[in-house]
C-alpha positions as CSV (number, residue, x, y, z in Angstrom):
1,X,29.2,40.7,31.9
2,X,26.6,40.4,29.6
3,X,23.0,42.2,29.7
4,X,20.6,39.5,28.3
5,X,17.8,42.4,28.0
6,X,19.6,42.8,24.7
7,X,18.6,39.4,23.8
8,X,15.0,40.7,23.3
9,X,14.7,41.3,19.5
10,X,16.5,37.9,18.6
11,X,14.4,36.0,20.7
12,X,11.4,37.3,19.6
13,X,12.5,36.8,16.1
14,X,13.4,33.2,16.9
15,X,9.9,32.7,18.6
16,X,8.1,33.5,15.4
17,X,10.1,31.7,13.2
18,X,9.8,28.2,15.1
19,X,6.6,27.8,13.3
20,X,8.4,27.1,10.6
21,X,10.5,24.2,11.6
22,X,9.8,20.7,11.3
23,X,6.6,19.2,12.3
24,X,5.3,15.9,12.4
25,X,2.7,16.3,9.2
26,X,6.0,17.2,7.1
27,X,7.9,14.3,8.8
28,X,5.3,11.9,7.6
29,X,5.0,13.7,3.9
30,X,8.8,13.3,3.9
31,X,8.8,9.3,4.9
32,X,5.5,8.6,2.9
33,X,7.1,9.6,-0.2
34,X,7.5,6.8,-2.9
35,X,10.9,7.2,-3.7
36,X,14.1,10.3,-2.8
37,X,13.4,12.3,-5.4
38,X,9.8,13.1,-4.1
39,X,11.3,13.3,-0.9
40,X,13.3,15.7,-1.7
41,X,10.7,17.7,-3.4
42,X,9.0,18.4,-0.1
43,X,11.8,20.1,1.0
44,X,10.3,22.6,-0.8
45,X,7.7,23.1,1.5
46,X,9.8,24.3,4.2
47,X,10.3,27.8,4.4
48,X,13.7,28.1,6.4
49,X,15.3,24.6,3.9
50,X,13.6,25.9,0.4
51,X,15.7,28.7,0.2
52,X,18.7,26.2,-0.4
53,X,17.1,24.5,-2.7
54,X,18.6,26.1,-5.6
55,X,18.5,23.3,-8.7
56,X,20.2,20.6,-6.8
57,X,18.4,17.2,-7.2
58,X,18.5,14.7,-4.4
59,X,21.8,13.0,-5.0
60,X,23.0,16.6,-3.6
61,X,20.5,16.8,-1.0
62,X,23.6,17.7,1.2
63,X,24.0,20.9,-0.3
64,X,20.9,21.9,0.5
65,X,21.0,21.2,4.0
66,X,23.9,22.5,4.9
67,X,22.9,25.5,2.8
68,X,19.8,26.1,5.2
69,X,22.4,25.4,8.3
70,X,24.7,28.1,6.8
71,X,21.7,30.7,6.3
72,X,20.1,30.2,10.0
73,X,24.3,30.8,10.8
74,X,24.1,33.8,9.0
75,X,20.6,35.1,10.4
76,X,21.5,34.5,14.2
77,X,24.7,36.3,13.5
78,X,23.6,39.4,11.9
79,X,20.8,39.4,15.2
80,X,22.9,38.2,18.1
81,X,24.1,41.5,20.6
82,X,27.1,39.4,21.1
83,X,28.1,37.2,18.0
84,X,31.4,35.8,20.2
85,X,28.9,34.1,22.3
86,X,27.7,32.0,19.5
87,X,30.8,30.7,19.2
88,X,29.6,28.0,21.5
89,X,27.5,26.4,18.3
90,X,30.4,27.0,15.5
91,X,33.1,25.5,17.9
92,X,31.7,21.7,17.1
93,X,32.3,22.0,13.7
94,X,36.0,23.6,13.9
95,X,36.7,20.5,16.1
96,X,35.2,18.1,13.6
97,X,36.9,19.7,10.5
98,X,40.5,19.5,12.7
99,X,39.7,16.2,13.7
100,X,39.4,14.8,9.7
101,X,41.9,16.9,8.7
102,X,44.6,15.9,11.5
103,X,43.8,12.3,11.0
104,X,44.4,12.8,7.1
105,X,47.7,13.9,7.9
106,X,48.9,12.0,10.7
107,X,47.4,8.5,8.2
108,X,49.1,10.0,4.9
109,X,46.4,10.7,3.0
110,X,45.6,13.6,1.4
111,X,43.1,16.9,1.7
112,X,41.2,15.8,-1.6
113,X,40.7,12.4,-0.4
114,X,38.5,13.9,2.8
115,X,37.2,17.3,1.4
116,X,33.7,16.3,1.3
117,X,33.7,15.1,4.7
118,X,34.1,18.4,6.0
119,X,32.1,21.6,7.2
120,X,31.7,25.0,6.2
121,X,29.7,25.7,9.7
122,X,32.9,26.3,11.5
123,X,34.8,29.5,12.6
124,X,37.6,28.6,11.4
125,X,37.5,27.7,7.2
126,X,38.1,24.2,5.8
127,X,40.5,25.5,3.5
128,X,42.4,27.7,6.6
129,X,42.9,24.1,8.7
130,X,44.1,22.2,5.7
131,X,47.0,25.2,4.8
132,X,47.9,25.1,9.0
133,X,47.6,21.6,9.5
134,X,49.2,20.3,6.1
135,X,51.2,23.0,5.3
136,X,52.8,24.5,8.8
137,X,50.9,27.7,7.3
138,X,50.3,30.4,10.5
139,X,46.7,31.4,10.5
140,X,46.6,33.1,13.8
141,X,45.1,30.2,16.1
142,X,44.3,31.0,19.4
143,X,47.2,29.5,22.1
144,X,44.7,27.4,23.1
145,X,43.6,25.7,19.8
146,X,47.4,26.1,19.2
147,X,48.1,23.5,21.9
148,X,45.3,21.8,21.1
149,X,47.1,20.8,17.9
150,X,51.0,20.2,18.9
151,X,49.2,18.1,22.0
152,X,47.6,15.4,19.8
153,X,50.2,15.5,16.9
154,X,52.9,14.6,19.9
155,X,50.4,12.0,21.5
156,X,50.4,10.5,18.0
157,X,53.6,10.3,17.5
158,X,54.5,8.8,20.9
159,X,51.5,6.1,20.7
160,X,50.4,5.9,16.8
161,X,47.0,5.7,17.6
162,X,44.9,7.5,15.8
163,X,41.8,6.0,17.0
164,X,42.4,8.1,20.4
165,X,43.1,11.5,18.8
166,X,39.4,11.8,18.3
167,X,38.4,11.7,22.0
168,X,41.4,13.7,22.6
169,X,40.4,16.3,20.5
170,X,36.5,16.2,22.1
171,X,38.3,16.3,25.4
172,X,39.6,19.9,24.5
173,X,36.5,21.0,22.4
174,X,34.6,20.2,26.3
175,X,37.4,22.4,27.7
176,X,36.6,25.7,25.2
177,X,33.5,24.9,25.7
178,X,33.4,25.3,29.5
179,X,35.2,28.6,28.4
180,X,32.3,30.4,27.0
181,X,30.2,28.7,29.4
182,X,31.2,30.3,32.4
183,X,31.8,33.6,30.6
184,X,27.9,33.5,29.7
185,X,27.1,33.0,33.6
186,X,24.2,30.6,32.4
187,X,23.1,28.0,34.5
188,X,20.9,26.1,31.9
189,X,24.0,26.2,29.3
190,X,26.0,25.4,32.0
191,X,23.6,22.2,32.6
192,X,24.0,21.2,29.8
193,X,27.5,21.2,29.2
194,X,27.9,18.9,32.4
195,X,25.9,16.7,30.5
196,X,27.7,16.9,27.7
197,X,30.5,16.4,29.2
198,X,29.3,13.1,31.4
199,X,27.9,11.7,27.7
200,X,31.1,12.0,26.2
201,X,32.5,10.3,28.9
202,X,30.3,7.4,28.6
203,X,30.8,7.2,24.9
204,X,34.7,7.4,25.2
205,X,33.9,4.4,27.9
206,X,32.1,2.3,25.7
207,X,34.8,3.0,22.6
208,X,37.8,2.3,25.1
209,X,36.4,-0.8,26.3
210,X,35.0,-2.7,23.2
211,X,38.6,-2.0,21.4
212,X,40.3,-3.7,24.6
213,X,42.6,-0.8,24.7
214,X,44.5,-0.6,27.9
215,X,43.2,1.4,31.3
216,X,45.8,4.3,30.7
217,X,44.3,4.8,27.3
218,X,40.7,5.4,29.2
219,X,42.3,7.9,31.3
220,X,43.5,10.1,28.6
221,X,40.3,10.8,27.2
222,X,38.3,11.1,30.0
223,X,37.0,14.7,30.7
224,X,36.8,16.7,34.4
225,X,33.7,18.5,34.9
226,X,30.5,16.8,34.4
227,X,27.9,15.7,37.1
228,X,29.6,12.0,37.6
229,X,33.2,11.9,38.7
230,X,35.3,10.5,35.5
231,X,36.9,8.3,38.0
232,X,33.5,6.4,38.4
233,X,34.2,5.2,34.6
234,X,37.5,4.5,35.3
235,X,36.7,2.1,38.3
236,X,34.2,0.3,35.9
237,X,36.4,-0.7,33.2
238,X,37.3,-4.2,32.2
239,X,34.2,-4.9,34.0
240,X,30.5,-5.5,33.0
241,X,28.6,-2.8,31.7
242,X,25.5,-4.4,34.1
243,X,27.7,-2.9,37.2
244,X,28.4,0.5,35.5
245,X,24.4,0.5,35.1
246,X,24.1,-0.3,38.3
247,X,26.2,2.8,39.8
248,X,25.1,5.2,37.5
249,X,21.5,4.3,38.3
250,X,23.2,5.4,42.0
251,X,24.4,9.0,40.8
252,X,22.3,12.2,40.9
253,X,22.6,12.9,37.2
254,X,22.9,9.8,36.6
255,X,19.4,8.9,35.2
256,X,19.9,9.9,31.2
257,X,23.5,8.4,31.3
258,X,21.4,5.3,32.5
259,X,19.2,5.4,29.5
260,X,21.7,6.0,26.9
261,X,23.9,3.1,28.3
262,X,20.8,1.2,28.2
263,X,20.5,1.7,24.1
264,X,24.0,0.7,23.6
265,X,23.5,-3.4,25.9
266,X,20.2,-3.2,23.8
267,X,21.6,-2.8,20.1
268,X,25.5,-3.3,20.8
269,X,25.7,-0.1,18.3
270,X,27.5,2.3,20.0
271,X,25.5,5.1,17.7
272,X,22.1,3.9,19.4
273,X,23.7,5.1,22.7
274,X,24.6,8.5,20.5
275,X,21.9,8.8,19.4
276,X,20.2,8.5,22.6
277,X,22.4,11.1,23.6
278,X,21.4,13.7,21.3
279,X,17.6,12.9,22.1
280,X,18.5,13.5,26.0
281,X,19.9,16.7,25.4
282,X,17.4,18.3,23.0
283,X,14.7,17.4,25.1
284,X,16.6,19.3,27.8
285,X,16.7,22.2,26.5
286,X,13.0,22.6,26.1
287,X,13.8,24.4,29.8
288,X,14.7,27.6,27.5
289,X,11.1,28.1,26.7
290,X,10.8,29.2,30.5
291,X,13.6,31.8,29.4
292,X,12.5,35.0,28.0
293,X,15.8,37.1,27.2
294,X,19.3,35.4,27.1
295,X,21.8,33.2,24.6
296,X,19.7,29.7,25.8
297,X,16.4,30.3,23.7
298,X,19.0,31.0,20.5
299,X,21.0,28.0,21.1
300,X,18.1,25.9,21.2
301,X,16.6,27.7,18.3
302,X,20.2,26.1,16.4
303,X,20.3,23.0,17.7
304,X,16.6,22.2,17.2
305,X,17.2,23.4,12.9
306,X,20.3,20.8,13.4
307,X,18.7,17.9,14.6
308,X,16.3,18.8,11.9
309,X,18.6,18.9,9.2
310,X,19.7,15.7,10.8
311,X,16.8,13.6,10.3
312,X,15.9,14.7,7.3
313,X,19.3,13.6,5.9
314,X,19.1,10.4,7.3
315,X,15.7,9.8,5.8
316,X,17.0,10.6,2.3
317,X,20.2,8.5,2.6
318,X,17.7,5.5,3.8
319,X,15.6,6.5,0.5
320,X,18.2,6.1,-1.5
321,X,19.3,3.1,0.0
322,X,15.9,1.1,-0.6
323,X,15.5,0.8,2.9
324,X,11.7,0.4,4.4
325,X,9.9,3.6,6.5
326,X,10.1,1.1,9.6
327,X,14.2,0.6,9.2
328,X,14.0,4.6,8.4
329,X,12.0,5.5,11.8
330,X,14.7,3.8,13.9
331,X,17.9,5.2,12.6
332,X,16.5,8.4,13.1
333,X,16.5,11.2,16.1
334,X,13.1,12.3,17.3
335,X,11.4,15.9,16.9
């Protein structure tokens, strides 16, 4: 069991450092700038991103973000009374670097070919997947990540679809999540992983059913364990998404699902419902303010630098794209 007194010094820490996240004033500076490379420039102004700055220019603006992710990694580690707990943040980007990698494989293409794509921000290196998963090199796995692996590779092989090992591979990143979850004993994280859980579902909904895939394909990605039975998805495929609405609107729980579902009939861009998502869930976690000593005020500390990091990337990409502030503002995720 763990004795969240001993959260006290990190938390504090954290508190102090939140004034120098993100506000609106640097939001605007960042959007009002004439062109990326002034953008970019008022990076420089942010205490916890200038550190990365190093002498990258703005074509390699991705260097110095995930330079400023990797050095808030390394600051809540060296604080955190139990690092194995944090695990819960790096876990998402072990998942993601599998996920490219395995799909590289199972497609015959090559490491090289999706390098970039992938994260330093995991557990687990890049370079340790791409020797297990290309090479059948032993890297001591856990059994469960172990499975994890000789599942989807077989599902592949019997189906050949790799569209499905993504949401196959989410459905057991849920499951190690729910793991460390219930090892924490934290009702908020717990909260939100239910959520997590029942906005994956939708989203693996949404994908199923706009490819035209077959019912039994929606059944293997659905997840157990969120607030709204998977079967309630199940019983509303192949029909409108008005009637899915409808029951959601029915569920206790049911109201952000509502809202995100709402974004995707609005747009038909099934990363407006993401991204809805995302915005559901960090606002959420604003309950860990009420928390004085325990894991949830650092996890939200992380995820609020992420969705940070987040829209300041895709402000630059949209700089250097030519596109206008207004088209910026409404590809991006809210404070």
């Amino acid at each position: 069991m763990y004795d969240n007194s001993k959260y006290a010094y990190i938390v504090g820490r954290l508190r102090a450092l939140e004034t120098q996240m993100v506000d609106q004033s640097a939001l605007d500076r960042l959007l009002e700038a004439p062109g990326a490379s002034e953008a970019f420039r008022t990076l420089n102004d942010l205490p916890l991103v200038a550190g990365s700055m190093g002498d990258y220019g703005v074509q390699d603006f991705n260097k110095t973000l995930v330079g400023a992710l990797q050095e808030v990694k390394r600051l809540l580690l060296s604080m955190a009374p139990y690092p194995e707990v944090l695990d819960f943040l790096w876990h998402k980007y072990d998942f993601h670097n599998a996920k490219i990698i395995l799909k590289a494989k199972l497609s015959g293409h090559d490491y090289q070919e999706v390098g970039h794509a992938l994260s330093p921000l995991g557990r687990i290196s890049a370079d340790n997947w791409e020797r297990h998963l290309m090479e059948g090199e032993k890297i001591g796995l856990t059994e469960d990540l172990s499975k994890m692996v000789r599942v989807v590779s077989e599902d592949y092989e019997k189906n050949g679809d790799l569209t499905v090992i993504s949401s196959v591979l989410d459905q057991h990143y849920l499951e190690e999540l729910e793991k460390i979850a219930r090892r924490m004993g934290s009702p908020l994280i717990l909260s939100y992983l239910k959520r997590l859980i029942d906005f994956s579902n939708l989203l693996a909904f949404i994908r199923v059913q706009e490819t035209k895939k077959d019912e039994a394909v929606l059944a293997r990605v659905l997840v157990k364990g969120g607030y709204i039975p998977f079967g309630v998805f199940a019983e509303a495929y192949g029909r409108s998404y008005e009637d899915l609405r409808s029951t959601l609107e029915k569920k206790i729980g049911g109201d952000d699902l509502t809202h995100s579902l709402s974004k995707f009939m609005d747009h038909k861009m099934l990363i407006s419902a993401e991204k809805k998502a995302q915005e559901l869930q960090q606002e959420f976690m604003s309950y860990s303010k009420q928390i004085s000593f325990g894991p949830e005020p650092v996890f939200a500390f992380f995820w609020r630098f992420e969705n940070h990091m987040m829209i300041i990337r895709a402000i630059l990409v949209g700089k250097l794209n030519g596109l206008s502030n207004e088209i910026i503002q409404n590809h991006v995720l809210s404070l």
